[in-house]
C-alpha positions as CSV (number, residue, x, y, z in Angstrom):
1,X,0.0,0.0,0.0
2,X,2.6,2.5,0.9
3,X,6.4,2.9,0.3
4,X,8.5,2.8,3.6
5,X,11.4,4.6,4.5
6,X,13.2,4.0,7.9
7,X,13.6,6.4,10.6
8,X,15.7,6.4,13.9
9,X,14.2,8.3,16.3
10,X,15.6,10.2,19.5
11,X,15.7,7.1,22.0
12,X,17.4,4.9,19.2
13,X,14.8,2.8,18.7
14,X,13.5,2.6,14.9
15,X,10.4,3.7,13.5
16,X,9.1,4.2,9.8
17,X,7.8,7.0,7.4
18,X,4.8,6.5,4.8
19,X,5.2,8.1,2.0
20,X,1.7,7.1,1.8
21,X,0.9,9.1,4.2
22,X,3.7,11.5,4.2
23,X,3.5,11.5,8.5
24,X,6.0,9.2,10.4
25,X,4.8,6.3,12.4
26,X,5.8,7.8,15.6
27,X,6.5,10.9,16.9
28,X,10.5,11.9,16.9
29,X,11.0,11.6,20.8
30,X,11.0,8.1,20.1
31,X,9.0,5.0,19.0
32,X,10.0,2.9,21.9
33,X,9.3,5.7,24.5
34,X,6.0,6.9,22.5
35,X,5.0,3.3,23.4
36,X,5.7,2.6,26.8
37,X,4.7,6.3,28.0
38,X,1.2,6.7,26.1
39,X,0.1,2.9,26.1
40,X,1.7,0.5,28.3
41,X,2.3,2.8,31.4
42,X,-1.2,4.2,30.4
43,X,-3.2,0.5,30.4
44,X,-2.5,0.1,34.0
45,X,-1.9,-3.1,33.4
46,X,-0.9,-4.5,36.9
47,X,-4.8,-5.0,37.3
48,X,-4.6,-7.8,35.2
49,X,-1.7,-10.0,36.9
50,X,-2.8,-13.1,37.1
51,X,-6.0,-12.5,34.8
52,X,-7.7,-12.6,31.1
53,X,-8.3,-9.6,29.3
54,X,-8.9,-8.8,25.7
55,X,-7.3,-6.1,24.1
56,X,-7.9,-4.5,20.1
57,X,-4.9,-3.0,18.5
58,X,-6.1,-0.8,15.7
59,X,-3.4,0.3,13.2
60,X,-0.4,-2.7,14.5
61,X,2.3,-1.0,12.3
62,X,5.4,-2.4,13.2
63,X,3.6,-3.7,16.1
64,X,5.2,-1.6,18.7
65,X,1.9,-1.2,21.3
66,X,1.2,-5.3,20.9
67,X,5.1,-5.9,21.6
68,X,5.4,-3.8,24.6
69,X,2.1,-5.6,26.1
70,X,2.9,-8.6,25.4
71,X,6.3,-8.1,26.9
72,X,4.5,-6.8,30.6
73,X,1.9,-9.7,30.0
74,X,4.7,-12.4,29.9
75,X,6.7,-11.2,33.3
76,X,3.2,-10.7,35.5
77,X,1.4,-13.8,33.5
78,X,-1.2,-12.5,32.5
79,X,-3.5,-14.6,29.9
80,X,-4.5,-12.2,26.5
81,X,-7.0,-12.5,23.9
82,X,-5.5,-9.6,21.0
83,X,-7.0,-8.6,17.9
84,X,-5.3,-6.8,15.1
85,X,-6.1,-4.4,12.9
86,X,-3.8,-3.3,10.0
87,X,-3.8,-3.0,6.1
88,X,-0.5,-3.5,5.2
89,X,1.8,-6.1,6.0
90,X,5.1,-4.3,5.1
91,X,5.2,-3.1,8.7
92,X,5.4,-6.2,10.8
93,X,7.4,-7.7,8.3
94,X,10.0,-5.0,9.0
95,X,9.7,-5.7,12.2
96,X,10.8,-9.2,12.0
97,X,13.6,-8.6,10.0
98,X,15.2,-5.6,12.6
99,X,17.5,-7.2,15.0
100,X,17.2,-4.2,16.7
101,X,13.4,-4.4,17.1
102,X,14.0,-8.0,18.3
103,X,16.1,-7.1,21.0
104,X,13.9,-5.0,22.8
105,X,11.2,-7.7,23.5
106,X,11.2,-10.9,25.1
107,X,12.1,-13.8,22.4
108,X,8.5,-15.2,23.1
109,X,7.5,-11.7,21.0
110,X,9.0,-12.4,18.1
111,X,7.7,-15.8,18.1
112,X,3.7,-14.4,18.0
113,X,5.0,-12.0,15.4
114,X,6.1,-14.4,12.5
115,X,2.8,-16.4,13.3
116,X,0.9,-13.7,12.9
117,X,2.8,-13.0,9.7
118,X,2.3,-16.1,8.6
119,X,-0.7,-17.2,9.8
120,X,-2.7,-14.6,10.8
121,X,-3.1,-15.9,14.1
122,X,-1.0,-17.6,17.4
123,X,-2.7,-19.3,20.2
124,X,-1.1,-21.3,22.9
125,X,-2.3,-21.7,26.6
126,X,-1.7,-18.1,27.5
127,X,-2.1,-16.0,24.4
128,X,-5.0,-16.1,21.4
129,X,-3.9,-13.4,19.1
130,X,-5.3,-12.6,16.0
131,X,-4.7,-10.4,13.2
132,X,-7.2,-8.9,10.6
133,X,-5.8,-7.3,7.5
134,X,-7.2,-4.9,5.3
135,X,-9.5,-1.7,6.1
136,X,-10.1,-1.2,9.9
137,X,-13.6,-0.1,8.7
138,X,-14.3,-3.8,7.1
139,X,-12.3,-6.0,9.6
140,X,-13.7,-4.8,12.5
141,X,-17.0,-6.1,11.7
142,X,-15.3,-9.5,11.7
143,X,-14.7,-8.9,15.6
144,X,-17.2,-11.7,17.8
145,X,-19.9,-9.1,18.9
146,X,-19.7,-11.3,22.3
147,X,-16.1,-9.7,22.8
148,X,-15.7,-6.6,25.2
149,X,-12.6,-5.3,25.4
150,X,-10.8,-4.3,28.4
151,X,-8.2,-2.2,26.2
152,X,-8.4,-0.3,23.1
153,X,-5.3,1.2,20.9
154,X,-5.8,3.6,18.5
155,X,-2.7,4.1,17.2
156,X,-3.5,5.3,13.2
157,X,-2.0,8.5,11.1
158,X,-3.2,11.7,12.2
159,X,-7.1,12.6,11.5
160,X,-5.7,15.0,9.3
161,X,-3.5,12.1,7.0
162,X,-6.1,9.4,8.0
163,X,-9.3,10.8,8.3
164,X,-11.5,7.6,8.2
165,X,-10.5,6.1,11.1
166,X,-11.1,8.7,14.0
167,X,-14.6,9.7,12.4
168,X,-17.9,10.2,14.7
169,X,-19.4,6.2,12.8
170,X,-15.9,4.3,13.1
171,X,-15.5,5.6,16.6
172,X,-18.8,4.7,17.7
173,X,-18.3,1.1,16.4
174,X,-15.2,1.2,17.9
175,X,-16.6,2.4,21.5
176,X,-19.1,-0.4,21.1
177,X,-16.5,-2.7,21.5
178,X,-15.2,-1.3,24.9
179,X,-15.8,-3.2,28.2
180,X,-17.7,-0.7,30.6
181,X,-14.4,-0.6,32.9
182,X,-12.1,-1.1,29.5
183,X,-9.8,1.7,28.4
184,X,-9.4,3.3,24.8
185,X,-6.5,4.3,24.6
186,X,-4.9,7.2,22.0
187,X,-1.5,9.3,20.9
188,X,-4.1,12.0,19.8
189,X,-5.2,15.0,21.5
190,X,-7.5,16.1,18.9
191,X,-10.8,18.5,19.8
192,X,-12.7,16.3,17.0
193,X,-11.5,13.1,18.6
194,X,-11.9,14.2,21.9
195,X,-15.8,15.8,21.4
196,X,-17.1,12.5,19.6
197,X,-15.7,10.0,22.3
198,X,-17.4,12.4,25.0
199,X,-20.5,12.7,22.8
200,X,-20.5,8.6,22.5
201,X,-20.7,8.9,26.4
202,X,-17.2,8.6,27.4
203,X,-15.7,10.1,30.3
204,X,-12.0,12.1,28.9
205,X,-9.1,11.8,30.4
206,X,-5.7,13.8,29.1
207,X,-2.3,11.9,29.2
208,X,0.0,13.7,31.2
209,X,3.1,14.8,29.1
210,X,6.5,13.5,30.2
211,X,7.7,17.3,30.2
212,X,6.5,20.5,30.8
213,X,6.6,22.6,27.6
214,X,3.2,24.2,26.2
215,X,3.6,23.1,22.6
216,X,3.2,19.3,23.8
217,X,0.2,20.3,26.4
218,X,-0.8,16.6,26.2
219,X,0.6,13.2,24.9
220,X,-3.0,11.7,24.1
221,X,-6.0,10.9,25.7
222,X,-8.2,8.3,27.3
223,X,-11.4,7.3,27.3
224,X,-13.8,5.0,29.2
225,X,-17.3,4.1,29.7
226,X,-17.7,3.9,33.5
227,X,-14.6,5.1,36.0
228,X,-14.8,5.5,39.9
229,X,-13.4,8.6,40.0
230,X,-12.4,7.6,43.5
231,X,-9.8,5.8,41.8
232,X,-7.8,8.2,39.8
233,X,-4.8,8.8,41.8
234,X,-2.2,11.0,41.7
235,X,0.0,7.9,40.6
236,X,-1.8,7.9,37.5
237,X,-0.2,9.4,34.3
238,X,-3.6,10.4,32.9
239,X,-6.3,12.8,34.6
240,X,-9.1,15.4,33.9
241,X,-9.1,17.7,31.3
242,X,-7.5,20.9,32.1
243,X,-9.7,23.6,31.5
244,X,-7.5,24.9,28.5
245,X,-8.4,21.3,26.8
246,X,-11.6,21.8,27.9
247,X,-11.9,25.4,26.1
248,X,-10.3,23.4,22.8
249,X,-13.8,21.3,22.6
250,X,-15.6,24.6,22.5
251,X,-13.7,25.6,19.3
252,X,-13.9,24.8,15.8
253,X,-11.5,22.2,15.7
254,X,-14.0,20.2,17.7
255,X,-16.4,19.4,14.4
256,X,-16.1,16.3,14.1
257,X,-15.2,13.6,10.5
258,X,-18.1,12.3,9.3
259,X,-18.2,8.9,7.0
260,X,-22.1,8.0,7.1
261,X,-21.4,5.0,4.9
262,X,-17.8,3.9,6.1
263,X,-16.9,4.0,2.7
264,X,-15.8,7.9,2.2
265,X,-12.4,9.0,0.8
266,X,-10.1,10.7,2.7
267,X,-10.4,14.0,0.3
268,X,-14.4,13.7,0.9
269,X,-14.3,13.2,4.9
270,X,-12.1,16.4,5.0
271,X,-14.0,18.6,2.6
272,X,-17.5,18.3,4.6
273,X,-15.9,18.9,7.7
274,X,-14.0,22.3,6.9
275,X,-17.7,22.9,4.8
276,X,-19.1,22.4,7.9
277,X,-16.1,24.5,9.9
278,X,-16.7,27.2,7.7
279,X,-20.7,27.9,9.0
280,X,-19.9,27.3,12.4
281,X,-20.3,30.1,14.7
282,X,-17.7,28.0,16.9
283,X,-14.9,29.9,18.2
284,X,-11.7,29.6,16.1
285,X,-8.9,27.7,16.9
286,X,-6.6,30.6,16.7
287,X,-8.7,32.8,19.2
288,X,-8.0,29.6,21.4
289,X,-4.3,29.6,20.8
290,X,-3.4,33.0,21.1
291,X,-5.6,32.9,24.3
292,X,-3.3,30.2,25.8
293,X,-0.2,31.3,23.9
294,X,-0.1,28.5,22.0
295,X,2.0,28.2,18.8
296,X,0.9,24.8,17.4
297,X,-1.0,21.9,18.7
298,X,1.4,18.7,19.6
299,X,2.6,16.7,16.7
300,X,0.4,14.2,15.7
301,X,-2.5,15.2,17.4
């Protein structure tokens, strides 16, 4: 689908650029860091020691997010039911050719990884994983309704390069697939993202960014159905909203993508949403920025 080029990011770990989609896989501070700081530190996953859970993985890629939990699952055994969505298979089978991807997992890792290559699938008495290739839109109808899933990843190009897969009718197929105490889990910090997953009756939570500088206010959000608020600690590297984020939802850059028929272009999902930007009576984004002397949103958002 798309011609690869490779990248090494800040951390030294490896990532890749679409030319595709002219946007990086990750985000230059690093892929290995992107991953363990906005998904695996972020899944809390010490609630599963010892337990099942299911977790969706939409847009694998090189299969960074799936590698790191697996990695945690292994050490605190932990049994895992994963499903993958991707649509192109160049990716992973980067990934099992880098020695220096390799060496940053347990060898059990690299062992689901060519199955999943090659079979589509690995199952042994800890861990069903399943991969579904082709558009997210499609496979994800191939998902067992009966399945809930305790965490979501939603880790695709930008809503700006990839439109169609953070629009208000994928996400709500998405959210239908979340366990009522399950997690979805995102890099972006998008108002459009952001406003559908509350409008789908989410509750928002902002990732807490590893550093304080203004231009990277956030590294991503979460969302879940049902959360004890008695139970977000301090501890925790996500937590509410701050009320400049909150102001962002008010703003123009909260319309949200629109794909009625989950079959809409890219170019078509972005021209009725800045049609729809340009009758809005929403404040602009600008007025927001300058208002928080703001520069840019965070990369990737």
């Amino acid at each position: 689908m798309s011609e690869l080029t490779e990248v090494l990011t800040k951390d030294g770990s490896y990532s890749l650029r679409s030319k595709f989609f002219q946007e990086n896989f990750h985000s230059s501070i690093g892929a290995l860091e992107e991953t363990k700081l906005k998904f695996t530190a972020t899944s809390n996953l010490q609630r599963f020691k010892g337990k099942s859970l299911n977790v969706l993985d939409i847009c694998f890629g090189l299969g960074y997010n799936s590698a790191s939990l697996l990695n945690e699952l292994i050490k605190q055994k932990s049994n895992l039911n994963l499903y993958a969505l991707e649509i192109d298979k160049k990716p992973l089978e980067y990934s099992l050719r880098s020695e220096s991807f390799q060496k940053l997992w347990a060898p059990k890792v690299k062992k689901i990884f060519a199955s999943l290559y090659q079979k589509n699938y690995f199952k042994d008495q800890f861990f069903r994983c399943n991969v579904l290739w082709g558009d997210a839109r499609e496979k994800i109808n191939f998902i067992p309704s009966s399945i809930k899933f305790d965490l979501i990843y939603l880790d695709g190009f930008s809503p700006q390069k990839c439109p169609q897969l953070w629009t208000v009718e994928f996400l709500s197929k998405v959210t239908k697939t979340l366990n009522s105490q399950g997690y979805l889990i995102t890099y972006s910090s998008s108002a459009a993202v952001r406003k559908t997953l509350r409008n789908l009756g989410l509750e928002i939570f902002t990732i807490k960014p590893s550093f304080n500088n203004r231009t990277f206010w956030s590294q991503g959000t979460v969302a879940i159905s049902e959360f004890d608020k008695n139970k977000l600690k301090p501890n925790f590297n996500f937590e509410n909203l701050s009320l400049m984020e909150e102001e962002h939802l008010l703003t123009k850059a909260s319309i949200p993508y629109r794909d009625q028929d989950l079959k809409s272009s890219k170019d078509d999902i972005l021209k009725k949403r800045l049609d729809e930007q340009l009758l809005s009576n929403l404040l602009s984004t600008n007025k927001w920025r300058e208002k928080w002397g703001m520069t840019k949103l965070s990369l990737k958002s």
